[in-house]
C-alpha positions as CSV (number, residue, x, y, z in Angstrom):
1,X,19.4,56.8,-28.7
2,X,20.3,55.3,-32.0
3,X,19.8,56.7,-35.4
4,X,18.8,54.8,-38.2
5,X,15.6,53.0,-39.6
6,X,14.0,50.7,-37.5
7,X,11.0,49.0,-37.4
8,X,9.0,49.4,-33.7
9,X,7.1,47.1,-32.2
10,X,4.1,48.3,-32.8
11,X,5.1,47.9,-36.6
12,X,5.7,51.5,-37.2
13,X,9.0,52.5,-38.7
14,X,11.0,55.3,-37.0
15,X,14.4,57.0,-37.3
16,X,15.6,56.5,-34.4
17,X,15.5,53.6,-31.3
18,X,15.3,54.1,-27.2
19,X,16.5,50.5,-25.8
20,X,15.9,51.6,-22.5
21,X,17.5,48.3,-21.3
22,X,20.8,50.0,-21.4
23,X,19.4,51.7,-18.4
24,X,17.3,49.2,-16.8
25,X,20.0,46.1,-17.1
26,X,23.0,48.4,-15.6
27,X,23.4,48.7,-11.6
28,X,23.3,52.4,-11.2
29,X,20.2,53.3,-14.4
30,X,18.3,50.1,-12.4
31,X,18.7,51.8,-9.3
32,X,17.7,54.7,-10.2
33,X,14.5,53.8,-12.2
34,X,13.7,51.9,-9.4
35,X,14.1,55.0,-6.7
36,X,12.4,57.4,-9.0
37,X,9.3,54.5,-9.6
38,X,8.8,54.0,-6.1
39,X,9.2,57.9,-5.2
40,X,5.7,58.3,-7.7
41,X,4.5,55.5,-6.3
42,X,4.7,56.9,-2.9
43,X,2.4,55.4,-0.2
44,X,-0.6,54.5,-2.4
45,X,-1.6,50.9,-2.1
46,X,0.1,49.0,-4.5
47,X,1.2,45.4,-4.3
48,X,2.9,44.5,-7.3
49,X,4.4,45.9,-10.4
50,X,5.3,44.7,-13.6
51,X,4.4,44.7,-17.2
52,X,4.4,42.8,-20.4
53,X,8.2,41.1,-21.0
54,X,10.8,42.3,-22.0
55,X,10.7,46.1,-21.2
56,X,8.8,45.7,-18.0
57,X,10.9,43.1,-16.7
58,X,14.3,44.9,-15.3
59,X,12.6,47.5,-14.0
60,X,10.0,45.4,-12.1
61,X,12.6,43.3,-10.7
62,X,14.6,46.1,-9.8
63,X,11.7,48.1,-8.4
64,X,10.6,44.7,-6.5
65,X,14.2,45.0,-5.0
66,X,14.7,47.9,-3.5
67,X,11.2,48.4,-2.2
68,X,11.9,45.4,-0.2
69,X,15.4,47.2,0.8
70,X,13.1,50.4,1.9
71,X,11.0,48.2,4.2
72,X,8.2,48.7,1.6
73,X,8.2,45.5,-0.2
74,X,6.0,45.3,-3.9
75,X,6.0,41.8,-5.8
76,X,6.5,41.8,-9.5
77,X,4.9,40.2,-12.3
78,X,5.6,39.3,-15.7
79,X,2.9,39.5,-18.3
80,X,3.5,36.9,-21.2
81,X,2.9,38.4,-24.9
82,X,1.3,34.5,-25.5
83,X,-0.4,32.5,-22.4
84,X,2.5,29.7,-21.9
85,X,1.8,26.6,-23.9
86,X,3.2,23.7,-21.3
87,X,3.3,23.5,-17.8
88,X,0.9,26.2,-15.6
89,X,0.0,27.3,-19.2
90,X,0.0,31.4,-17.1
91,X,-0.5,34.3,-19.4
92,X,0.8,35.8,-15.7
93,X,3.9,34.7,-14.2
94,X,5.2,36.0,-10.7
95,X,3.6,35.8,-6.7
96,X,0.4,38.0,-7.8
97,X,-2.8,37.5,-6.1
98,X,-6.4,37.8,-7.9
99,X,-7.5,41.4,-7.1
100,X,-4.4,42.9,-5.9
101,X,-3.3,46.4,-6.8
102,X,-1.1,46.9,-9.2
103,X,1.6,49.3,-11.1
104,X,2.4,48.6,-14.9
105,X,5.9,49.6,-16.1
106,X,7.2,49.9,-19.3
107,X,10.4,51.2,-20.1
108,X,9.9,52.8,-24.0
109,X,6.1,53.4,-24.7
110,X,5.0,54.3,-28.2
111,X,1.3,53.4,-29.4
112,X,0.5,52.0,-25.8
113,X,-0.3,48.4,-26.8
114,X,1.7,46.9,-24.8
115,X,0.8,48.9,-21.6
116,X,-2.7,48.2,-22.5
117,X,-2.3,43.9,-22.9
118,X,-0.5,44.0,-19.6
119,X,-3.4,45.9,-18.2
120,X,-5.7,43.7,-19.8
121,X,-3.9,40.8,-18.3
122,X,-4.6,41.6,-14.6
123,X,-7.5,42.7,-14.7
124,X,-8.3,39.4,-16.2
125,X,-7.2,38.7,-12.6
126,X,-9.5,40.9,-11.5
127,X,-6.3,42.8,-10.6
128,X,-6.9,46.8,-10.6
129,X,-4.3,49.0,-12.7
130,X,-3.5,51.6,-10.2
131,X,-1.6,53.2,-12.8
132,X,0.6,52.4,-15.3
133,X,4.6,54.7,-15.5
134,X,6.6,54.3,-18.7
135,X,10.5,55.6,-18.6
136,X,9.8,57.1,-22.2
137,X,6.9,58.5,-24.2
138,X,8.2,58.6,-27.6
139,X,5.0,60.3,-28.7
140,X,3.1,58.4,-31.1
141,X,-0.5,58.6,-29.6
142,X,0.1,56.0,-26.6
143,X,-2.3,58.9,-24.9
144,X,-4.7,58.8,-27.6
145,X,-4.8,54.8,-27.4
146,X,-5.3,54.7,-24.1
147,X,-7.6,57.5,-23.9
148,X,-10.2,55.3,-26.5
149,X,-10.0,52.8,-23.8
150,X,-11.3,55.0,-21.2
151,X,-8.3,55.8,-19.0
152,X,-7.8,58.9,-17.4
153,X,-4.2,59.9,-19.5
154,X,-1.2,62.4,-18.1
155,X,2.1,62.9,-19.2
156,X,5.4,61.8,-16.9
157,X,8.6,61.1,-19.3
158,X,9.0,62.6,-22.8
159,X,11.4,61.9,-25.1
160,X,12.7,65.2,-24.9
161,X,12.0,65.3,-21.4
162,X,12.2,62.2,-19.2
163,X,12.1,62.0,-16.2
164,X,10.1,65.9,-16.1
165,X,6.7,65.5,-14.6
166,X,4.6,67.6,-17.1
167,X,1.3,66.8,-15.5
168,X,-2.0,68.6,-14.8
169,X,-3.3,66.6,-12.3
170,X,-2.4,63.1,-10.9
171,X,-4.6,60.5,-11.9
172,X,-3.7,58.7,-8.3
173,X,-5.8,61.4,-6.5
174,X,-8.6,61.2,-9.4
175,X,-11.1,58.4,-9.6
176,X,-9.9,56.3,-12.1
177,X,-11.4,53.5,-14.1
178,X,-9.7,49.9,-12.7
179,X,-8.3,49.2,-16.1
180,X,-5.3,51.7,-16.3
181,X,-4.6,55.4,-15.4
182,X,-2.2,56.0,-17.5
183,X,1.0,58.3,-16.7
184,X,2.5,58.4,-20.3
């Protein structure tokens, strides 16, 4: 964590700044992002995992990885913030298939918007968000946004806390709407 006065990417301005790519971009954090991912994950049916770039992008790749390396093997995907101007012209890049299950990542989550044009992404591809796990929750109503979108909400990662499941009930057990169950 870095103090100072930054400017989020959601537009609000905060004290401090999680770049949780010092974690995800380093061997050993990748690894073990992508161990604990796959442990919550479990054996639900999931087929791919990914997220909007840049966040999402190490830790699906990494996750993509060593599930393949556990016999378990989940694609990733790479939601564009813009649908690609030349070429395929994708707003999705990566081997995902219309309708398959999938995880969202991110790595530092603050209002949710991101999580939530990822989600909307897929399920564009009438792809169902099985849920969607971010490394932090820096607390700054990423539950409430979600909640106004009709997802069932928990808590997995605080600031204060990551990595501490602090949930009620898991929202992979709970019928969920397809468009994101979010474990913030």
């Amino acid at each position: 964590m870095i103090r100072g006065d930054f400017t989020l990417s959601s537009g609000a301005k905060s004290n401090y700044y999680i770049d949780g790519r010092l974690v995800t971009l380093d061997g050993e954090g990748a690894l073990a992002v992508a161990e604990a991912i796959l442990e919550r994950i479990g054996d639900r049916k999931v087929a791919a995992i990914g997220g909007l770039t840049m966040g999402a992008d190490p830790i699906a790749g990494a996750v993509a990885a060593i599930s393949a390396h556990q016999g378990k093997p989940l694609r990733a995907f790479i939601v564009r913030k813009d649908t690609k101007k030349h070429g395929t012209q994708k707003l999705v890049e990566g081997p995902l298939l219309p309708g398959e299950p999938v995880v969202i990542v991110e790595d530092v989550v603050s209002t949710g918007a991101s999580a939530i044009q990822a989600a909307e992404a897929v399920a564009a591809m009438k792809c169902p968000v099985v849920a969607v796990i971010a490394l932090v929750d820096r607390e700054m109503g990423a539950t409430c946004c979600s909640a106004r979108r009709g997802s069932a909400t928990s808590r997995s990662s605080r600031r204060r806390n990551c990595w501490k499941c602090e949930m009620g009930s898991d929202p992979f057990t709970r019928n969920v709407p397809s468009r994101a169950a979010l474990e913030l």
